[in-house]
N, C-alpha and C positions, 0 to 999 in steps of 0.2 A: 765749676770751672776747673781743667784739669792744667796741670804744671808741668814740663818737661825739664828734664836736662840739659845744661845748655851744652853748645860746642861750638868751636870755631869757625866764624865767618869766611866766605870766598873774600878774596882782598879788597874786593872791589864796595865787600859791604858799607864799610863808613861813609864811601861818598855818596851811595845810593841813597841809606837811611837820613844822610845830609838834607840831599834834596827833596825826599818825600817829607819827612819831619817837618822840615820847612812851609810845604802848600798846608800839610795837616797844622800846623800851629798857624798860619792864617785864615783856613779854613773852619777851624771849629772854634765852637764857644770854648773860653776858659785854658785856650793853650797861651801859656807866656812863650818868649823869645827873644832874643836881640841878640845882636853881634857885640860883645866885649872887647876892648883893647887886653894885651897883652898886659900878665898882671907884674907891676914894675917892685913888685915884694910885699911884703905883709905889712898892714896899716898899723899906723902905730894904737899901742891899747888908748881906747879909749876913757878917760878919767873926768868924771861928770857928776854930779849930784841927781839923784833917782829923777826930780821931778814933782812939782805937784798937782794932784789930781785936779781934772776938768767934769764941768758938769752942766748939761746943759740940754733945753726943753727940745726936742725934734717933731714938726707934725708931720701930715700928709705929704707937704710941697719937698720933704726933702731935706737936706743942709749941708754944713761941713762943721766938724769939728777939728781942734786943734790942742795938741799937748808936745810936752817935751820929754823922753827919756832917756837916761842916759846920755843927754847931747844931743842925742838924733830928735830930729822935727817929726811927729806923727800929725795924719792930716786922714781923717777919715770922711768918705763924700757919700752922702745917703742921697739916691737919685727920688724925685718924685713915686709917687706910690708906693714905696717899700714900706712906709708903715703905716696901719689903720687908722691911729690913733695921735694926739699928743703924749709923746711917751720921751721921759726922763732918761736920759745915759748918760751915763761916767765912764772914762778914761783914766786909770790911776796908775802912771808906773811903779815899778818897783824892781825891785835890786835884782838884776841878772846874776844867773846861774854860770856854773863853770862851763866855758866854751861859747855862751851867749854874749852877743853886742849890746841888746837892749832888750823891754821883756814889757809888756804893758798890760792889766788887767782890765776886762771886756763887762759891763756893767751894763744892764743885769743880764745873766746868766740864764740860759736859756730861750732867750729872744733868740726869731725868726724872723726877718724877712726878706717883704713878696715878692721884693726883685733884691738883687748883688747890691753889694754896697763894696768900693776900692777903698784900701786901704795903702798907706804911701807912708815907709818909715826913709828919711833923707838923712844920709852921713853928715855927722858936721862936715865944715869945709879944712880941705888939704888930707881928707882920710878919702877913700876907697872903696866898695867894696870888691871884696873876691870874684872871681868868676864863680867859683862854689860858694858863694853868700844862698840862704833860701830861709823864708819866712814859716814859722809852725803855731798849729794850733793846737792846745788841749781841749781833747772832748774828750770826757768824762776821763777815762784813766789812760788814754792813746793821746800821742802827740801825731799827731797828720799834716806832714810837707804838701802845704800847699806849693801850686804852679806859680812861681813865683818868675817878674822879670828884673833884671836888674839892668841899670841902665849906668853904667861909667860916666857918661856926661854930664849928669843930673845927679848921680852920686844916690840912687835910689832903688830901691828894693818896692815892688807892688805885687799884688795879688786880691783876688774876691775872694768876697764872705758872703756866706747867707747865713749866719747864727754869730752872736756872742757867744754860747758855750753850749752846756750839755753831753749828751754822750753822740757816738758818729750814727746811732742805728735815729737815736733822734730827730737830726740832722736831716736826714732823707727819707721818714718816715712824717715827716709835720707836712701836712696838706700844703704850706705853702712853698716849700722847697720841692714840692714832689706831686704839682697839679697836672703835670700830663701822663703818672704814672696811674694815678687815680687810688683812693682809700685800699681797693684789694690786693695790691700789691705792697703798701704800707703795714699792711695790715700781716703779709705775709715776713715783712722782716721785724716785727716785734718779738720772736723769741730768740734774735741774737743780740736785743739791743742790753744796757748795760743800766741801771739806775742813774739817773740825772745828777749832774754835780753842776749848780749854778753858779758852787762858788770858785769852783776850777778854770772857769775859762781864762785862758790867756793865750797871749801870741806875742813870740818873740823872736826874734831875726839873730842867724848867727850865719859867721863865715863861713863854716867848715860843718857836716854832717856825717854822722859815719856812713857808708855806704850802703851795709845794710838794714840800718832802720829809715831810712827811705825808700828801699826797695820790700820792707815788710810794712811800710805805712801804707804807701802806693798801693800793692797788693790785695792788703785787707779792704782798703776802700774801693779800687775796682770789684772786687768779688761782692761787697754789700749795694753797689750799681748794679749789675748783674742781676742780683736776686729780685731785684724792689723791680727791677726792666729798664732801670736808667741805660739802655746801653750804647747810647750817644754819649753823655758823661763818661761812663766808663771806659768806654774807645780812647774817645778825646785824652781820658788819664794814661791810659794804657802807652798814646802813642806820643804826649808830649814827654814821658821819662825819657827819653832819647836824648833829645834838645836838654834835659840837664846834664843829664849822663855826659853826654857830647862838651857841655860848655865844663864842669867840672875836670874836663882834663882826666879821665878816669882813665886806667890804664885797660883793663877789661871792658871798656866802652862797648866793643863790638860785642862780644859775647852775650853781655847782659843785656844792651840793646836789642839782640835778635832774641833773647828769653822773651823780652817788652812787645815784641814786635809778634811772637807766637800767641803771646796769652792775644793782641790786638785779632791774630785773626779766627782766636777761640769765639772772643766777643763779636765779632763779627759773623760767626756760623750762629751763635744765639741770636743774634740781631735778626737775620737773612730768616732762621723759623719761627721766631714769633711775628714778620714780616708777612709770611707768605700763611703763618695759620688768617693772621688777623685781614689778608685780602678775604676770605671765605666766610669769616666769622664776623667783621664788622657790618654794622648795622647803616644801612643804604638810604639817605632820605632825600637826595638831590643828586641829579647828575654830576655837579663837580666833586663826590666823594670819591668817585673812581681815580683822578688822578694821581691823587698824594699818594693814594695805598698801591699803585702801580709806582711811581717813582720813588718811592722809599725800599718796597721789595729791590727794584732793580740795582739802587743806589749800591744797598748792603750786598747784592750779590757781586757787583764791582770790587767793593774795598775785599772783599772774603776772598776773591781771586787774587786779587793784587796784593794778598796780606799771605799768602800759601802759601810759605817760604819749604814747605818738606812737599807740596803739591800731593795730601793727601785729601784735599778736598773737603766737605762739612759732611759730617758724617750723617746728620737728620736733615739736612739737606743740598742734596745732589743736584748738576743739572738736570734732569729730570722731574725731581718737583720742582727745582724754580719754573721749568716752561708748565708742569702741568697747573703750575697757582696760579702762573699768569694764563691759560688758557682759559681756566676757571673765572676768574675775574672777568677777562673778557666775553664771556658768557655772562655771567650776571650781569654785564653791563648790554649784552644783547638783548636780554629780557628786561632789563629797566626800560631801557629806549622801547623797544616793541610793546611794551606795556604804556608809555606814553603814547604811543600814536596809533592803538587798537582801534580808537574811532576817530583818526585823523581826515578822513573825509567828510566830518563835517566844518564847514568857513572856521567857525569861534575856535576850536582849537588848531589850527597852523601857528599862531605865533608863538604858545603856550610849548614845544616842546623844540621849540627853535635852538635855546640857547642850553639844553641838554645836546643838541648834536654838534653845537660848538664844542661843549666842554670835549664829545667825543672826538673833536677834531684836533684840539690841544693836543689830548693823552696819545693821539696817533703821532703827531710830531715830537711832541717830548720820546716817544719809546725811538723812533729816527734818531735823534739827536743822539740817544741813549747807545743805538746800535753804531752808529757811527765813530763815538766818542772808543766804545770798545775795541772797532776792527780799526782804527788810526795808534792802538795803545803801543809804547814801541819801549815798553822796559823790559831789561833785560831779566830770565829768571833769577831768582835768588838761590840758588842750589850751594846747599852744602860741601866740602869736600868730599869727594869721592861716591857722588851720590849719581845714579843711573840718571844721564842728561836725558838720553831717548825718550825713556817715561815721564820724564820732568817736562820733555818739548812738547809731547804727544797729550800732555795734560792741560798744557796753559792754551784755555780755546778762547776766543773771543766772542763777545756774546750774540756779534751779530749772523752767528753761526748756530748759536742753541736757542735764541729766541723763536725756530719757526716762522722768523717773519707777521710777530705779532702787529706788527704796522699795517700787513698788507691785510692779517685776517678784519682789524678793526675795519678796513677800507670795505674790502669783500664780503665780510658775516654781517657788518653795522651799520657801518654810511651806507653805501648800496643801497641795500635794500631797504634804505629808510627814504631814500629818494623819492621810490614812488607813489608811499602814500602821503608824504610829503608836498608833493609838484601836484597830485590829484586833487588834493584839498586846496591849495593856491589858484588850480585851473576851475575847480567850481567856482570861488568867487570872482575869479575872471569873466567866467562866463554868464555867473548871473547878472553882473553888473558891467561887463564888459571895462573892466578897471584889473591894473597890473600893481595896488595897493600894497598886494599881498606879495609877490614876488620879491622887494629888496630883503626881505626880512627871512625867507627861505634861502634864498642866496647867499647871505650874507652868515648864515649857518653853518650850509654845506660849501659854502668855496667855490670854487671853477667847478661847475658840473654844466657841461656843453650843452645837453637839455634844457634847462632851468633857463639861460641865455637864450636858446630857441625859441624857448615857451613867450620870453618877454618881447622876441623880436615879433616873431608871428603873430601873435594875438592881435587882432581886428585889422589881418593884413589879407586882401585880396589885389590877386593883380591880373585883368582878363585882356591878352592879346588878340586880337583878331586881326587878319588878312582878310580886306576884301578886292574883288575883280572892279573893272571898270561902271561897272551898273550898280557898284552899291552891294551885291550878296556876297554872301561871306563863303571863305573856298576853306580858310583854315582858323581852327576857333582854340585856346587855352587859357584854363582859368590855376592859376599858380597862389600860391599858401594855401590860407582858409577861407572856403569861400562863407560858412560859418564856424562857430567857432565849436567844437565835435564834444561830446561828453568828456571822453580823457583826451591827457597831450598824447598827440599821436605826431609825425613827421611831414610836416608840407612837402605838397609836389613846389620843386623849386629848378628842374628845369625842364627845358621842351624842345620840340624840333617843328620848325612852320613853313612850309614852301611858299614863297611870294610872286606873286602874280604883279609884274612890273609895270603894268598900265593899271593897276590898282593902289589902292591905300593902305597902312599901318596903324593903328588905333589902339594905344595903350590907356586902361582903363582900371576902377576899381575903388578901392578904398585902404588906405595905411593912414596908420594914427600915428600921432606923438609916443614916444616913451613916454614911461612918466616915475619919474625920481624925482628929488630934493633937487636935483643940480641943474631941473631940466630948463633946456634954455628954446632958441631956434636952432632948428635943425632943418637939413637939406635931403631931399630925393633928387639922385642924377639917374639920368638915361643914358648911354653910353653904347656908340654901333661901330664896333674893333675898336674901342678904348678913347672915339671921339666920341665928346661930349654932344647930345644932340636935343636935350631937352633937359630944365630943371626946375622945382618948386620947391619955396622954403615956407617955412607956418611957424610960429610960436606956442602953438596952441590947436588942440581941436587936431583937424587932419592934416597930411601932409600931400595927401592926393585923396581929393574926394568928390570923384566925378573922374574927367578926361581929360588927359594931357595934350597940346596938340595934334591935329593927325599929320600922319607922319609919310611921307610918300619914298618908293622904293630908289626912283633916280635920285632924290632929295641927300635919300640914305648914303647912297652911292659917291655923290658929288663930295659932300662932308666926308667923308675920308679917303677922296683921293682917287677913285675907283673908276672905272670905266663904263658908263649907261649897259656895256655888254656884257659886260661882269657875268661870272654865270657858279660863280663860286658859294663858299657856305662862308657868313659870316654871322660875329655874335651882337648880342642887342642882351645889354646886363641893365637892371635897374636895383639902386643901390640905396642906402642911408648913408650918409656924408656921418662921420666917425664927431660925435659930437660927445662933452661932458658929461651927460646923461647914459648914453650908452658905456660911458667909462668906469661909472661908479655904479652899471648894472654886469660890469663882467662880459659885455658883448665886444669881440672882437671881428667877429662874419658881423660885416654889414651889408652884405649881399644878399638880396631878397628874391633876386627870377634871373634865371639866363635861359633866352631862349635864342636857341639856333634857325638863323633865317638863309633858306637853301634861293638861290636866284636862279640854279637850274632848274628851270619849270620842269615840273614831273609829267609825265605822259604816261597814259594808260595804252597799250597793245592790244588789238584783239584781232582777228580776221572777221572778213564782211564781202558782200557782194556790193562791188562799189558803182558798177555798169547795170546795165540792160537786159535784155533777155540772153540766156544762155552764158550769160558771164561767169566764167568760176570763180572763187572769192578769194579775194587778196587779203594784205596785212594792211591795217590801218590802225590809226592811234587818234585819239584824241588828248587836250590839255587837261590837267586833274579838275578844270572846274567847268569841264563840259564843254568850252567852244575849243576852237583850232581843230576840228577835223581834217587829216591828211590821207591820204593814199599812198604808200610806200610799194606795195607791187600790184599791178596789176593783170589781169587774166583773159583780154577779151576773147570771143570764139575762134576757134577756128575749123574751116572746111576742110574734111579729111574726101580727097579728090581721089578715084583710082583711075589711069589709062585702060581702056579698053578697045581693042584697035586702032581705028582713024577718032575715037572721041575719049572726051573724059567724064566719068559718073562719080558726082560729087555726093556724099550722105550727107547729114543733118549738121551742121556745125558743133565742135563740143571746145572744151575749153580745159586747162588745169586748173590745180585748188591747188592755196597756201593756206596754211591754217598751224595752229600752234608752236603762236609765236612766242619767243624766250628773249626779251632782252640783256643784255651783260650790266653785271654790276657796275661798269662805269658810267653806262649809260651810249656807247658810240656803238656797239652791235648789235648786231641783230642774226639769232636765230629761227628757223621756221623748217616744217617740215611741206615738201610737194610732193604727194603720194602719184601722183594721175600728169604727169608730164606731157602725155602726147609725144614722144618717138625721144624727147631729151630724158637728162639723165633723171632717178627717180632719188627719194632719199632725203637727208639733212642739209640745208642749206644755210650758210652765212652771206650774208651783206652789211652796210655799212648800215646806221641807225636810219635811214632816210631810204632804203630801200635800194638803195645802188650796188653795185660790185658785185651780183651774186657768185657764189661761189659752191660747188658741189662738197660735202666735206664726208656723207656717208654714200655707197649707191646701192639702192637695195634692186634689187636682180629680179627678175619675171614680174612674180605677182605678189612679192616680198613687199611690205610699207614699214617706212621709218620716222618714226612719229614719236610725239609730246616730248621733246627735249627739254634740257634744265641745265643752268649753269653751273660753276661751281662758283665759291666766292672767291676765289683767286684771279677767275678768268680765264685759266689754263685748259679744262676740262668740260666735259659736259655729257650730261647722262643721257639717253634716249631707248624708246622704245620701237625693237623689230616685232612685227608681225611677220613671222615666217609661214610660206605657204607652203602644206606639206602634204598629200595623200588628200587632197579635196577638203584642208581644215587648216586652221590658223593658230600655230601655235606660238608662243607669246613669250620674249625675252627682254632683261633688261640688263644692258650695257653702259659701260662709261669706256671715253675714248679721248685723246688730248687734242686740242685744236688744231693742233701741226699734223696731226694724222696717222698718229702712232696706231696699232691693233686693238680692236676694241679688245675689251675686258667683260666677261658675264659675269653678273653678279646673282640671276636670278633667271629662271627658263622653268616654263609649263607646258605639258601638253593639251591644254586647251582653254578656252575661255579668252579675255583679253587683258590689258594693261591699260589704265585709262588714266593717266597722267605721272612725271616725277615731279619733283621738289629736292633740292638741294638743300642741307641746314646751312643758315648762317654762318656756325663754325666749321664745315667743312666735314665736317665728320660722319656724316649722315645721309642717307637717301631714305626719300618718303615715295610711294607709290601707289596708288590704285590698283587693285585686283580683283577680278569677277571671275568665280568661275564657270564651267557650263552646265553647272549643277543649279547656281542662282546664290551660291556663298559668295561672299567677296567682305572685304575691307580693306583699311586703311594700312600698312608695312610698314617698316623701314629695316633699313641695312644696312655695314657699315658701309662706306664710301670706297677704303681699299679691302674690299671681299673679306675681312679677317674674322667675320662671322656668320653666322644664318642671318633670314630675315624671320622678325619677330612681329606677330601681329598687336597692334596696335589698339585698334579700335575694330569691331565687325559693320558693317553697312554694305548691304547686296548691291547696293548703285553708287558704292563710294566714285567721287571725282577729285581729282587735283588738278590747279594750275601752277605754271615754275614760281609766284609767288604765294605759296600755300602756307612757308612759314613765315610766324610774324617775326620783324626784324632782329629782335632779344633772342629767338630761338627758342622763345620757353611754348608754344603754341602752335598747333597746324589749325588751318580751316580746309573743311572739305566739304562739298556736297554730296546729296544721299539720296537715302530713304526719309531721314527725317529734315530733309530741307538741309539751309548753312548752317551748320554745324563749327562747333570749334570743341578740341581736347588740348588737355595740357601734354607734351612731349613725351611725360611718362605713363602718360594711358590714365589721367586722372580727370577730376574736373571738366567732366563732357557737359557743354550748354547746346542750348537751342538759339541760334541767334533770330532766324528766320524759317517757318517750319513752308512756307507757300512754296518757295523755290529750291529745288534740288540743285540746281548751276553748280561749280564749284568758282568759290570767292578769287580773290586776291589783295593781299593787305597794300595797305598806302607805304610806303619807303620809312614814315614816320610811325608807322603801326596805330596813327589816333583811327584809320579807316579803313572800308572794307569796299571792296567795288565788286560787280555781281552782276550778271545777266538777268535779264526781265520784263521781254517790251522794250528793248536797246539794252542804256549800260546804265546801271544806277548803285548808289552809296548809302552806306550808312556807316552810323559811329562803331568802331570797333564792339562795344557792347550791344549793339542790335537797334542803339534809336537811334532818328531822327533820319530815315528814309527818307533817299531824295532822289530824283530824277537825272542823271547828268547827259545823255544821249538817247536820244528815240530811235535810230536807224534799225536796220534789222541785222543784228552781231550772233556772230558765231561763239559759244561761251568758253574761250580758251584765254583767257585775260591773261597780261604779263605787266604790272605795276614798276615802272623805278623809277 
């Protein structure tokens, strides 16, 4: 331990040292204190008869003894456990020394014990003591000022002992004064200790001390703390001299005080590295060993900062190894835990390392607490005079600055990733036994982790919606959670979208369990259509819907909250867990199980069709998503192209126009279509209203020009189509976007030969997808950006690729096209090409909810977005240019 010179305090030292002294003498073992009155003169000499000796048997349980010296009352209190045995002691005063009050001999000499034992010498009455009074021991040939308090009111002087006498190296070298330092460091202070004197021991109380033989008693006994590694004791000694210094009215107070206060934050840099060797070095046998050695490091690096009155830091150790000890440590604690839960998937051990991720959840909050406590610290530096403040300011850091955020790595390196093998061995025994046994006890581990809560909501939850039409079939089908329960936790489908067919049914179905905790009671399922209540079942037990809940009808729906039979809007239908005591004390806060969005605007399919008789060109017709409502939106019947020829008229064969590729707008009220074949009207892009009315001319293509397979955009603004220009006896093929008001189209793409056989607009706007063949027999699938600001990139290859305007599915992550190899779907970035259906080249068109796929084939027929469950919805004979919204 090294020694400095002292020098004079900034002014403000004594109040600061005031106030720290202060927490530090309530905070640590063995600091005395109190507040003294002002002392009203010197007591008169005390004049008394020595006293005679006491003597009396002490066991196990403790006791108190009592003698007289010199006048003053001795009261000595041996707490329970401090000695082994029945053991004999004597009290014998005897004649004080010059400058001594009273002086009392400690029998027998060389006793130890296992715990403190108070000692309490009381003034007679109408005497005093000083503010500078303090109690001393003789070990061996050193008198040592114990920490003594005095108390004015009580007219009392106290202080602890652990020994009758001996020498001081004794003292703190005897196993029982010095059991957390352990034999080898006892063992290391045996060559400064001194030969035993049993018969020396005494302690005597005096007014007045010189100044400096208690500042060389103090001294030598912290440095022999130090050695042995007492250096909680030795702090504690270091920082309670203050608090006497202070109460004796010392004129050099400050000075010496901040010498007290340097050696404290010497002991302190000793502290902080036998602190942060012993995180690396101590021996690991339980999860909760990691906390103390994490909070003890942190503590000592606290007081060392707070103690740095010249801000030169610990020399063996720096910010830098304190973070790289604590990194260190939290590694080792990564590898304990990872090393518990190596075969955490199997059931028998989840619980076994449960309450190791606790402890790691403690040490995460204690180092919080820790950091927090440091960046709120608001003392001011303690700088010398005339000492560089900038490097004094730019020194004092706070630790929630150099800790690296060991909180968050515990979070991110620890818990984390101990979650999941964790939750996985919880969801095996869930699953084999369909029981959520195991879950309080994970949870209850790792804290709020929203998973773990998921895991306990979802387990043996199925919820199957179905829409059905008037006859009973079903037009829209979802099955929401688990419909079992999957090898790992994985995330329920937990919402959807269902178009309702208003002369049909709602039919909510399935299976949800009880929770199951200690608290679990009845619990409720609500049904809920726009936040009216429309259906509920309660259980105590067992399920909570196990089978079907009423069926449920669309005007029904309607009526209950308020709505109009004509409704034609999108409304929600939520089914819920009613927030009961069980879910409270499993950490579940989402009591929401399914929302599924129910659309009352019946969805209609677009196609063209020949909807008349002979020679009829074909019009645009639609049907309803689940096959009936067939309409006629335009029609084409013939007509006789008559020519004058003198006094008669020669009529030819009757012909008729064609509308075909239809685009409906994303809200659903227009309607795009292209009429190549006019008969003497205008040729080109045509808009109407959704029901076929209002035509209106929007492109005109000239001679023998066709303007075809148009696409919306999703704003509604715009829309893409395809000229075939006729040029030199051959058709060469462009594609344009143009604004619905009628602005100049725009090329975004032109060939000289081959054709363009469908666009597609993306979702977000960004994109156009299109068909290309060329006259070579290449062709595939494009796209490009929307406003020209790139080339077009090929996609996918297919010599017979086809598009209709609903080619992507509604998410944008997916096109369908037709081919070579039948429907076809890839993912948007040219991945993940499947075969949905290899029999039909057509090209598809998704359902507005993406669960389906509608397709030309012998009329118009559906299947499930993934390719099953083929089904029929129209026979008529359709043109295959489908427009779904």
């Amino acid at each position: 331990m090294s020694h400095r010179s002292t020098f004079s305090a900034a002014p403000r030292l004594p109040r600061l040292l005031g106030t720290w002294l202060l927490a530090a003498a309530l905070a640590l073992p063995g600091c005395g204190g109190g507040d003294t009155p002002p002392d009203s003169g010197p007591p008169p000499v005390v004049v008394a008869p020595v006293g005679d000796p006491v003597t009396q048997t002490v066991g196990t349980a403790g006791g108190t003894m009592r003698a007289t010296a010199s006048g003053m009352a001795v009261t000595l209190t041996i707490p329970d456990g401090a000695l082994p045995t029945n053991t004999v002691l004597t009290l014998t005063p005897q004649a004080p020394a010059v400058g001594e009050v009273a002086s009392v001999k400690l029998s027998p000499g060389g006793l130890f014990f296992a715990k403190p034992i108070t000692v309490v010498l009381q003034y007679p009455s109408g005497t005093l003591p000083l503010a500078t009074a303090s109690l001393r021991q003789r070990l061996g040939s050193d008198d040592s000022y114990l920490v003594t308090t005095v108390d004015a009111a009580t007219r009392t002087l106290s202080a602890r002992l652990t020994t009758f006498g001996g020498s001081g190296m004794d003292v703190l070298a005897h196993p029982a004064a010095l059991a957390p330092a352990g034999r080898a460091q006892a063992l290391r202070a045996q060559p400064m200790a001194e030969p035993a004197a049993p018969s020396d021991g005494s302690l005597t109380a005096t007014n007045t001390t010189p100044m400096a033989d208690i500042i060389a008693s103090i001294r030598r006994q912290s440095t022999i703390l130090e050695i042995v590694g007492d250096f909680d004791a030795a702090f504690a000694l270091q920082a309670s001299v203050g608090s006497l210094l202070n109460r004796r009215g010392d004129p050099d107070f400050a000075a010496t005080a901040t010498l007290f206060l340097r050696e404290s934050h010497d002991t302190a840099c000793l502290a902080l590295v036998a602190a942060l060797s012993e995180t690396r070095t101590a021996t690991i046998t339980k999860a909760t060993d990691f906390a103390p050695l994490r909070k003890k490091a942190g503590q000592w690096w606290l007081i060392a900062e707070q103690m740095d009155l010249d801000h030169v830091g610990c020399a063996y150790a720096s910010i830098d190894d304190f973070t790289q000890a604590a990194l260190d440590l939290t590694q080792r604690e990564l590898a304990f835990h990872k090393g518990k839960f190596s075969a955490a998937n199997l059931p028998s051990l989840v619980a076994e390392p449960a309450a190791g991720v606790k402890a790691s959840r403690r040490s995460k909050l204690e180092i919080e607490a820790l950091e927090a406590a440091a960046a709120t610290l608001d003392l001011p530096p303690l700088l010398p005079q005339g000492s560089d403040h900038k490097t004094a300011s730019a020194h004092k850091r706070p630790l929630a600055v150099h800790s690296t955020g060991l909180a968050s790595i515990i979070q991110t390196e620890l818990l984390d990733p101990l979650v999941t093998p964790a939750r996985e061995a919880a969801w095996t025994v869930a699953k084999a036994g369909q029981s959520l046994a195991q879950y309080p006890t994970v949870m209850d581990a790792f804290g709020s982790v929203p998973a773990l809560a998921q895991d306990a909501q979802f387990v043996r939850t199925r919820i199957e919606v179905r829409v059905n039409n008037a006859g009973g079939e079903t037009l829209g089908h979802s099955v929401l959670g688990f419909d079992t329960v999957p090898d790992k936790p994985a995330d329920p489908k937990r919402t959807d979208t269902l178009t309702v067919n208003k002369s049909g049914t709602l039919a909510i179905s399935g299976n949800i369990a009880n929770l199951e905790c200690a608290s679990a009671g009845t619990e409720t399922l609500k049904v809920t259509f726009d936040d009216t209540e429309v259906a509920t079942v309660s259980a105590g037990g067992g399920n909570l819907l196990a089978g079907a809940l009423s069926t449920l009808t669309p005007p029904g729906l309607l009526q209950s909250a308020g709505l109009s039979p004509d409704d034609k809007g999108s409304h929600t239908l939520r089914v819920r867990r009613s927030v009961s005591p069980c879910a409270a004390t499993l950490g579940i806060t989402d009591d929401l199980l399914a929302t599924v969005t129910l659309s009352f605007n019946e969805r209609r399919i677009y196609f063209s069709a020949n909807p008349g008789g002979y020679r009829y060109g074909s019009g645009i017709v639609s049907i309803a998503a689940d096959g009936t409502g067939y309409a006629v939106h335009t029609d084409n019947p013939p007509v006789e192209q008559c020519v004058p020829d003198g006094s008669s008229t020669i009529c030819g064969p009757a012909q008729s126009a064609t509308d075909d590729s239809p685009a409906l707008s994303p809200d659903g009220t227009r309607l795009l279509f292209s009429r190549p074949d006019a008969l003497g009207t205008p040729d080109g892009i045509m808009l109407a209203r959704a029901n076929g009315s209002g035509v209106t001319e929007l492109s005109n293509a000239q001679g023998r020009d066709i303007d075809t397979a148009p696409s919306w955009s999703p704003d509604g603004l715009r829309y893409a189509y395809v000229r075939m220009a006729y040029l030199n006896n051959a058709y060469r093929p462009a594609l344009f976007v143009r604004d619905i008001g009628g602005s100049a189209a725009v090329s975004l793409a032109s060939f000289q030969d081959g054709s363009l056989n469908g666009t597609a607009w993306s979702p977000d706007g960004k994109t156009i997808a299109y068909a290309r063949r060329s006259a070579s027999g290449s062709g595939g699938i494009y796209l490009v950006a929307a406003d020209g600001s790139s080339a077009a990139s090929l996609l996918v290859s297919d010599s017979r690729a086809q598009l209709t305007p609903s080619a992507w599915s509604p998410d944008g992550a997916k096109i369908a096209f037709g081919g070579d190899g039948g429907i076809q779907v890839v993912h948007a970035d040219g991945t993940g090409l499947v075969t949905l259906l290899a029999t039909s080249p057509w090209p598809p068109a998704w359902s507005p909810d993406g669960n389906d796929i509608a397709f030309c084939g012998g009329g118009i027929r559906l299947m499930k977005a993934d390719g099953s469950n083929v089904r029929q919805l129209w026979t008529g004979n359709a043109n295959c240019d489908l427009s779904w919204r």
